[in-house]
C-alpha positions in Angstrom: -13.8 -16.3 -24.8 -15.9 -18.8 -22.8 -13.8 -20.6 -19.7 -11.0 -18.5 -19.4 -10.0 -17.2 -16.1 -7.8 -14.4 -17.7 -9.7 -12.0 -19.7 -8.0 -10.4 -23.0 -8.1 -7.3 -21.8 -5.6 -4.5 -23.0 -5.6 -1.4 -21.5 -6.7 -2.4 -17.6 -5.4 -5.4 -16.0 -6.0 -8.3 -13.3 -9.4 -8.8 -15.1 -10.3 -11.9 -13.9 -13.5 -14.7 -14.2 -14.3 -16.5 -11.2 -15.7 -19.6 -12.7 -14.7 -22.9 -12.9 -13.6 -23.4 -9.1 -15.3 -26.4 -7.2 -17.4 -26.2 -4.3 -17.1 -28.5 -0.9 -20.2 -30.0 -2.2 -19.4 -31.1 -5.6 -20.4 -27.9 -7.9 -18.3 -25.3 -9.5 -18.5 -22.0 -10.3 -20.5 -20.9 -13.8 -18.2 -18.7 -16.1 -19.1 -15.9 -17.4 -20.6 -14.8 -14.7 -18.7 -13.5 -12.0 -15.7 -10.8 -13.0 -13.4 -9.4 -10.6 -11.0 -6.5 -12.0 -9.4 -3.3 -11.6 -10.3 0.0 -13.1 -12.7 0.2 -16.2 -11.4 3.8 -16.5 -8.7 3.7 -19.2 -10.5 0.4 -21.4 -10.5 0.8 -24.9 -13.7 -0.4 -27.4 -11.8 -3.1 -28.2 -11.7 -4.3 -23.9 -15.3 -2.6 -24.0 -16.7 -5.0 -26.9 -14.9 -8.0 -25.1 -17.0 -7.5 -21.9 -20.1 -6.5 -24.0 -19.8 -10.3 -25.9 -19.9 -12.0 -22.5 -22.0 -9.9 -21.4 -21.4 -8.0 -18.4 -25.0 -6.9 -17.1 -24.0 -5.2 -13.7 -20.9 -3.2 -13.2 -20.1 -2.8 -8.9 -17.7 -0.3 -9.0 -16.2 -0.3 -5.2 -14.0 2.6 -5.2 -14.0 5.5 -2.8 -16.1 8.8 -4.2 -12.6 11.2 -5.1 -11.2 7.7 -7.4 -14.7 7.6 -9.2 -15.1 11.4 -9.7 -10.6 11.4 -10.9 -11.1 8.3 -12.9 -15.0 7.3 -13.6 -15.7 3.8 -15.1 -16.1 3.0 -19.0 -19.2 1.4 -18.3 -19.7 -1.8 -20.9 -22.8 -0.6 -23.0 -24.6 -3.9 -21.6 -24.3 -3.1 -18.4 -26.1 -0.9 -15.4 -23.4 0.7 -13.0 -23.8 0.7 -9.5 -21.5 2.5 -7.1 -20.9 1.0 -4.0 -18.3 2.6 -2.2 -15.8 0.4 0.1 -14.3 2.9 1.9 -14.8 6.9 1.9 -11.8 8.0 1.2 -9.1 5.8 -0.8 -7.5 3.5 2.0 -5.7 1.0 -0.1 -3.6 4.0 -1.4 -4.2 2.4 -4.9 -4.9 5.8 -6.4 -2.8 7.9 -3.9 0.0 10.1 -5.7 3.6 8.7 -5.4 4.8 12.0 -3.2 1.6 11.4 -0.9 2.8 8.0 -0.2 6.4 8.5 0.0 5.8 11.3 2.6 3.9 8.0 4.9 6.9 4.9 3.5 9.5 5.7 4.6 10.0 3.7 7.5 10.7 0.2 7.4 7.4 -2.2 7.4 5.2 0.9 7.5 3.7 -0.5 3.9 2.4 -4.1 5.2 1.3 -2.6 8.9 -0.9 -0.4 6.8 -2.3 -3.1 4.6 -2.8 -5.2 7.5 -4.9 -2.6 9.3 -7.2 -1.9 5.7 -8.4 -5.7 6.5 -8.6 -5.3 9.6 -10.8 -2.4 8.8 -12.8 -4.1 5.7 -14.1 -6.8 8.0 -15.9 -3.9 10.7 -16.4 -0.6 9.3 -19.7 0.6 8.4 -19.1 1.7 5.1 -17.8 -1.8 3.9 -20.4 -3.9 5.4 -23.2 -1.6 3.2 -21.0 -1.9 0.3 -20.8 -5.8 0.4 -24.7 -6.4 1.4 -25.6 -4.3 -1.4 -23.0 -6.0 -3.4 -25.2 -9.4 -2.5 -28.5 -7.9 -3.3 -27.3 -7.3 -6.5 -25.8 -11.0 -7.3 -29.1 -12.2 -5.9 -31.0 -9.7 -8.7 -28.6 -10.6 -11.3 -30.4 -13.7 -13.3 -28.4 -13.7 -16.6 -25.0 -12.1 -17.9 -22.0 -11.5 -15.9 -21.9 -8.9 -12.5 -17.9 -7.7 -12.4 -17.4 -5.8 -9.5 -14.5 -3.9 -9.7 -11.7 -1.5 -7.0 -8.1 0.4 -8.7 -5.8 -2.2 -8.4 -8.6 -5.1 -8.6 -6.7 -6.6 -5.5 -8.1 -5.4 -2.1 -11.7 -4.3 -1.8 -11.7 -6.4 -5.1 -10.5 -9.5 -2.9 -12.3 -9.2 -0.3 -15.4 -8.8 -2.3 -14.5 -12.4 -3.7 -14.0 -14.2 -0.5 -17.3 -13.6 0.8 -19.2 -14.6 -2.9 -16.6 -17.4 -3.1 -17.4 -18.5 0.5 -20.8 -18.0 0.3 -20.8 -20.1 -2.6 -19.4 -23.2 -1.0 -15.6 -22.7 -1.9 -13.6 -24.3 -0.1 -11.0 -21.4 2.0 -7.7 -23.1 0.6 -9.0 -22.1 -3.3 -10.2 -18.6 -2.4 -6.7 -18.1 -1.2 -5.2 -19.6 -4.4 -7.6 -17.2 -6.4 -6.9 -13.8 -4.2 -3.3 -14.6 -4.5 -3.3 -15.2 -8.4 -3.0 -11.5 -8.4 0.8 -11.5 -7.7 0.8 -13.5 -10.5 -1.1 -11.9 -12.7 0.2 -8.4 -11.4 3.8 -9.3 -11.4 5.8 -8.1 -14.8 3.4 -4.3 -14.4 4.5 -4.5 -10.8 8.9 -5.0 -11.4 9.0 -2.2 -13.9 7.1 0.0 -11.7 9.4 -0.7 -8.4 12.3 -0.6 -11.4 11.5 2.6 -12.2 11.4 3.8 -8.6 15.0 2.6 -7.7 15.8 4.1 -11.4 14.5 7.5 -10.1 16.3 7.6 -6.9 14.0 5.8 -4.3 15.1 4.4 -0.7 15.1 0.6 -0.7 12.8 1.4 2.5 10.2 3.2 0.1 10.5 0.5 -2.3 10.2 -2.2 -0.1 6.9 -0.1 1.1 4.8 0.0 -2.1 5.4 -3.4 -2.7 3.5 -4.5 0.0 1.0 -2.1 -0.7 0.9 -2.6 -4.6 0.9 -6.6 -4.3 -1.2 -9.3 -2.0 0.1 -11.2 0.7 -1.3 -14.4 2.8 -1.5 -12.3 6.0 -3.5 -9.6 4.5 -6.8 -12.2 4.2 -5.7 -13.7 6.7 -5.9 -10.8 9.2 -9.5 -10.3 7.9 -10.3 -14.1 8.3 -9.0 -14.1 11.8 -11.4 -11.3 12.8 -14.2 -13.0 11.6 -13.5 -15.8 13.0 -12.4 -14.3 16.3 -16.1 -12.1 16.0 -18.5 -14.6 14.7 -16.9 -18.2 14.3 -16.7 -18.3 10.9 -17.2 -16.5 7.3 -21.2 -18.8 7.1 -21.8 -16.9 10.4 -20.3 -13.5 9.2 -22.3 -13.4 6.1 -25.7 -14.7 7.9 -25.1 -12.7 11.4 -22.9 -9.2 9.9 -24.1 -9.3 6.4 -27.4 -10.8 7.0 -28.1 -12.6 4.4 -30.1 -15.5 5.3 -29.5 -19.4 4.4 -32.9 -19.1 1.7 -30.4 -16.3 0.0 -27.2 -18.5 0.0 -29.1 -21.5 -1.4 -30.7 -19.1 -4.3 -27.0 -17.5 -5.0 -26.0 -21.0 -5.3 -28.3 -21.8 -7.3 -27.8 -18.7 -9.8 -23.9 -19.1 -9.7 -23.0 -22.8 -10.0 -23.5 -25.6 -11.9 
């Protein structure tokens, strides 16, 4: 189990460890001790005894209040939830039925203008910047065991989530956009049958072309949210110090709980 990014999970996917990536100043990330995912909703005791082994001591479960109460978390036994909602209502339509979306996709590029905009929105809105302080707090209470913090699709509010931990643990950018983009990767096969299936059942290329923007992860998605902060505060150090406010004495204690 120990030092594999890919976890052997069977009914979720894109559950993913964070350790093992180097720092600008010569550390790496621990593993086992940082999990990014999607839903814990459909796990079975089999995926539930592989994150009690590790063991996951703090579940962050970012979802929106109507995808907790539709699909609530199967909370490892090991491990206290926390709900920390991203967004108040579901914005990275990753729960959204198919007929809800459809009635928004059909126009061409409508799916990666509205991804574009939940960045844009993830980087300012009120809701997300309590999330993702409270989100520190937690790492910075979390002395042993591993904190997973957790969206739908594990890819947007998940991603995000792990650009400012990566960042504030010394990452360097180029990596964190290696890791947020494994998810095409890891996504990929679960994400051709689905857009198969579409076309199978009748669906405009247009519509098609849609939800794959919004059910994968592109370069200009971070990157729109990096540009704000930078354009806003310099740079993700001053974000997290300045927005988030957390202070260097926390960065240098994170660093020292997550890195070896």
């Amino acid at each position: 189990m120990a030092n594999q990014r890919l976890l052997p999970i069977k009914n979720g996917y894109n559950f993913r460890d964070l350790g093992g990536y180097p720092t600008v100043d010569g550390h790496t990330t621990k593993w086992q001790r940082l999990l990014r995912t999607g839903s814990l909703a459909r796990l079975g005791q089999d995926d539930l005894k592989v994150l009690d082994a590790i063991p996951v001591t703090i579940d962050v479960d970012l979802r929106a209040p109507d995808e907790v109460k539709k699909a609530p978390d199967r909370v490892p036994a090991t491990a206290t939830y926390y709900h920390l909602p991203v967004f108040q209502s579901d914005e990275t339509d990753a729960s959204h039925s198919d007929e809800e979306i459809a009635a928004q996709m059909q126009k061409p590029g409508n799916g990666y203008h509205h991804m574009i905009d939940v960045y844009q929105r993830m980087t300012t809105v009120n809701s997300a910047k309590q999330a993702y302080q409270n989100l520190f707090k937690l790492l910075l209470s979390n002395k042993h065991g591993a904190l997973l913090f957790h969206c739908t699709a594990g890819k947007d509010r998940t991603g995000m989530a792990s650009f400012l931990i990566l960042s504030a643990l010394g990452v360097e950018q180029k990596v964190i956009i290696e890791d947020y983009l494994l998810t095409n990767t890891v996504t990929q096969e679960f994400r051709n049958n689905w857009l198969q299936e579409m076309r199978d059942n009748g669906a405009s290329e247009e519509l098609v072309t849609n939800r794959a923007a919004l059910a994968s992860v592109a370069p200009d998605y971070i990157n729109t949210a990096i540009k704000n902060i930078n354009q806003n505060y310099g740079n993700v150090d001053h974000y997290l110090n300045e927005y988030l406010g957390i202070t260097p004495a926390e960065i240098k204690e994170l660093r020292e709980l997550y890195l070896d």
